[in-house]
Residue, then its C-alpha position, 0 to 999 in steps of 0.5 A: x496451505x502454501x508455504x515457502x523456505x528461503x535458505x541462505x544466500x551468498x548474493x543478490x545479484x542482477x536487473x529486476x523489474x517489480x509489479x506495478x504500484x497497487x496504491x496508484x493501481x487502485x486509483x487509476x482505475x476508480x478515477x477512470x471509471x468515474x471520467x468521462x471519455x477513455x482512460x488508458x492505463x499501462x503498468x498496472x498491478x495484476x494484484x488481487x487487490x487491484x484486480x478486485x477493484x477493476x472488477x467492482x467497477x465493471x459491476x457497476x456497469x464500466x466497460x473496462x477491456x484489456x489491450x496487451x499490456x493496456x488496460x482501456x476503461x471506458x468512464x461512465x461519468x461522474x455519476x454514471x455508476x450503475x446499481x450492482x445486482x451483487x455484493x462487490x467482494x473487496x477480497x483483503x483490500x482496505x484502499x479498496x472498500x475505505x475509497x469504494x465507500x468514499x465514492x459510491x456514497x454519492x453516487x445514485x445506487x445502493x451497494x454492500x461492499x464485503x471483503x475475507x476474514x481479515x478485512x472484516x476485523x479492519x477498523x472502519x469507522x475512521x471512514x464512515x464517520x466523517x462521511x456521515x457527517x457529509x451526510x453518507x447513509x452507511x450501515x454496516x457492522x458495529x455501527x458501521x465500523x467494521x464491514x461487511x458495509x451497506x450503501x445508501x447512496x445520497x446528496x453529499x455536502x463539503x465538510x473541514x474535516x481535521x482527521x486524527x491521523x495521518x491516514x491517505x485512505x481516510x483523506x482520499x475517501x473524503x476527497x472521492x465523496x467531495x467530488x458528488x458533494x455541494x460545495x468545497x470538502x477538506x481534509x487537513x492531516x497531522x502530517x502529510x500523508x501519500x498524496x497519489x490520489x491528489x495528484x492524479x485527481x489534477x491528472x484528470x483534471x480536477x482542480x486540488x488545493x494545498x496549504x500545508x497539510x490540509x487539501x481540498x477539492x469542490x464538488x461537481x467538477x468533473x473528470x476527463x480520461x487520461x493516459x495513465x503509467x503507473x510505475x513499479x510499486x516502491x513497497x514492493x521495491x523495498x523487499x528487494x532494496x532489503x535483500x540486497x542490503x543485508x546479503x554480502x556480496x550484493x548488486x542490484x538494479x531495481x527499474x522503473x520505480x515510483x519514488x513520490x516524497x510521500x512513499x520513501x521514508x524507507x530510503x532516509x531511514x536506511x541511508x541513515x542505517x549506512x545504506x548504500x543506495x543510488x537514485x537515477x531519476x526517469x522521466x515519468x508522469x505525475x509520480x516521480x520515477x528512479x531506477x534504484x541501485x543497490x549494494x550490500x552495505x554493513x547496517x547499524x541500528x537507529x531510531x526512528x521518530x513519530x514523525x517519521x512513520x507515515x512515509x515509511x508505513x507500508x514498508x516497517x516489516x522490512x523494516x525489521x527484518x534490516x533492523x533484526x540484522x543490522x549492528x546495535x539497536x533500532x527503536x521504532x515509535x509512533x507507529x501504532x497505526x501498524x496494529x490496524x493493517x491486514x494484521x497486527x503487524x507490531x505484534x506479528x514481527x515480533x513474534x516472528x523474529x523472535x521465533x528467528x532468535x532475534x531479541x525483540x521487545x514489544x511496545x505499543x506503539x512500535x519495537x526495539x530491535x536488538x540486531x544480531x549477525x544471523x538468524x536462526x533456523x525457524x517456521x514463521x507464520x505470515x498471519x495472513x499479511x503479504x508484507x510479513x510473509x515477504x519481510x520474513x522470506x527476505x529474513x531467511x536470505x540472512x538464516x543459518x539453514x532457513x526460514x520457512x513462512x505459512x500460508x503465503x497464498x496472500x502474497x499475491x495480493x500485492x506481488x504476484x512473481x514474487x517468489x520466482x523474482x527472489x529466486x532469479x536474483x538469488x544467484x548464491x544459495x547454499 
């Protein structure tokens, strides 16, 4: 099992460029695959994640080549995909077996899509319901809610769905499906969600509407290929945006990351936190992109609202750990969407900071951080989640003598380098 120790720093320092966004990675390459003509991608995240996704798609008969740092699909179409003679293994990734389900429900194949152990426990049937009432032949475990799934593919029709949560995976699988559909599909949100998958659908071409937080999209319009950029993963970004915030002696410049609205929740929360954080926008292509700078700031606890949760959803283990240091106390609510993730994430930082001697109470549905100046000397458990183990990596850079995190292999889903990257920026270790 691979672990890693972080030991107290005395400064984050330096220029950093982190892997590419894995959620607009995974996009990229179903959207091109589906085109017609050549897609071409840069930028893209060379996660395990992602890469499980380009390899389902190459099963499916798409010729997909790497050219430097390019990556040239060749579409098959919108209903060019070919019957897989194999399981397609989504390896730890929800984007990837909740969109795969969306857009292979249409398509003219039959496909099982499997995943590890913790995939296999993630809730499933927020995805296969509504797509059955499109008219999607799914089986799986638990009635279809838990996988390994089965795909029957099959005439589709557009629905109004009105999802009970604010889920982009839920919304985009639907959209995927609407696109093999007969007539109009639409999803409406109790509040908006990241909205990539929307914006790239327009960069191929497809027409998307708006009102409010429903988007709909009509079926049998096809895609064309396009050259796509993907910028650098603002989820990753944040572990780093953290680091710097917390360590004194500080300063660090982050490039090329994507800032979309939907994604940056983090960044309000810690500016009201007292973060000292500066945007410099950079012209990118349908994702807004900034450069971030960053610099060691005193943090004070605060609340964060319901309403606030789902642009920060992927970034609350950092969270925690700048709340678990910050002055005073942080109240999290309304997040109890953190318990359906690749773990339990509520009860996984809790468990852990209160390891690190952090007074730390759990709710359902979030946490309250009583922050402290330091944490102690501690051995935490990542559960098999890339965010915690790198939330509490991060964690150890503020620890009296360091904190150790298990089974760090599943960093690499989302950030491989990301170890030599904190150690090249970590320029003051004891």
């Amino acid at each position: 099992m691979e672990q890693l120790t972080v030991e107290h720093s005395k400064g984050i320092r330096g220029e950093i460029t982190v892997p590419g966004d894995k959620s607009i990675s995974h996009r990229a390459v179903i959207l091109g695959s589906i085109a017609d003509g050549m897609t071409e991608v840069t930028g893209l995240l060379r996660g395990e994640d992602s890469l499980n996704t380009l390899r389902a798609f190459q099963k499916m008969g798409v010729e997909i080549k790497e050219s430097g740092d390019r990556i040239l699909i060749r579409g098959a179409g919108l209903r060019g995909l070919k019957e897989p003679v194999e399981v397609l293994d989504m390896g730890n990734s929800g984007t990837g077996i909740r969109l795969l389900s969306g857009l292979l429900a249409g398509q003219d194949l039959f496909a099982v899509l499997a995943g590890d152990a913790s995939l296999g426990q993630r809730p499933m049937g927020r995805v296969t319901r509504p797509l059955r009432q499109m008219g999607a032949k799914i089986f799986g475990r638990d009635d279809g809610c838990l996988a390994p799934l089965a795909i029957q593919g099959s005439e589709l029709h557009g629905i109004d769905y009105v999802s009970p949560v604010a889920s982009a995976q839920v919304k985009s699988a639907l959209l995927l499906a609407g696109l093999n559909a007969e007539g109009r599909t639409s999803v409406t949100e109790p509040s908006l969600s990241r909205d990539h998958t929307e914006r790239m659908l327009r960069w191929f071409g497809v027409t998307v509407e708006r009102q409010g937080t429903t988007v709909s999209v009509n079926g049998k319009e096809r895609l064309s290929g396009s050259m796509v950029h993907v910028p650098s993963d603002f989820s990753s970004a944040a572990f780093f945006i953290v680091a710097a915030l917390i360590v004194d002696g500080s300063d660090l410049l982050i490039r090329n990351v994507g800032i979309n609205p939907t994604r940056t929740g983090l960044l309000a929360i810690l500016e009201r936190m007292g973060a000292k954080i500066s945007l410099q926008s950079r012209d990118g292509s349908d994702e807004p992109v900034a450069d971030i700078h960053v610099q060691t700031s005193d943090l004070k606890g605060t609340d964060v609202a319901p309403e606030e949760v789902p642009a920060a959803i992927d970034e609350f283990p950092i969270l925690c750990v700048a709340a678990a240091v910050a002055s005073g106390t942080t109240r999290i609510s309304g997040a109890s969407e953190l318990r359906f993730k690749e773990t339990d994430r509520i009860r996984a930082m809790t468990v852990n900071l209160q390891i690190a001697g952090v007074e730390v109470e759990e709710l359902e549905d979030g946490l309250v951080i009583h922050g402290q100046e330091r944490l102690n000397q501690a051995e935490c458990n990542s559960f098999g989640d890339h965010r915690v183990a790198m939330a509490m990596a991060v964690a150890g850079l503020r620890s009296g003598s360091g904190i150790t995190i298990l089974d760090t292999g599943c960093i690499r889903t989302s950030f491989p380098g990301f170890e030599e990257i904190l150690k090249g920026v970590n320029r003051g270790r004891k």
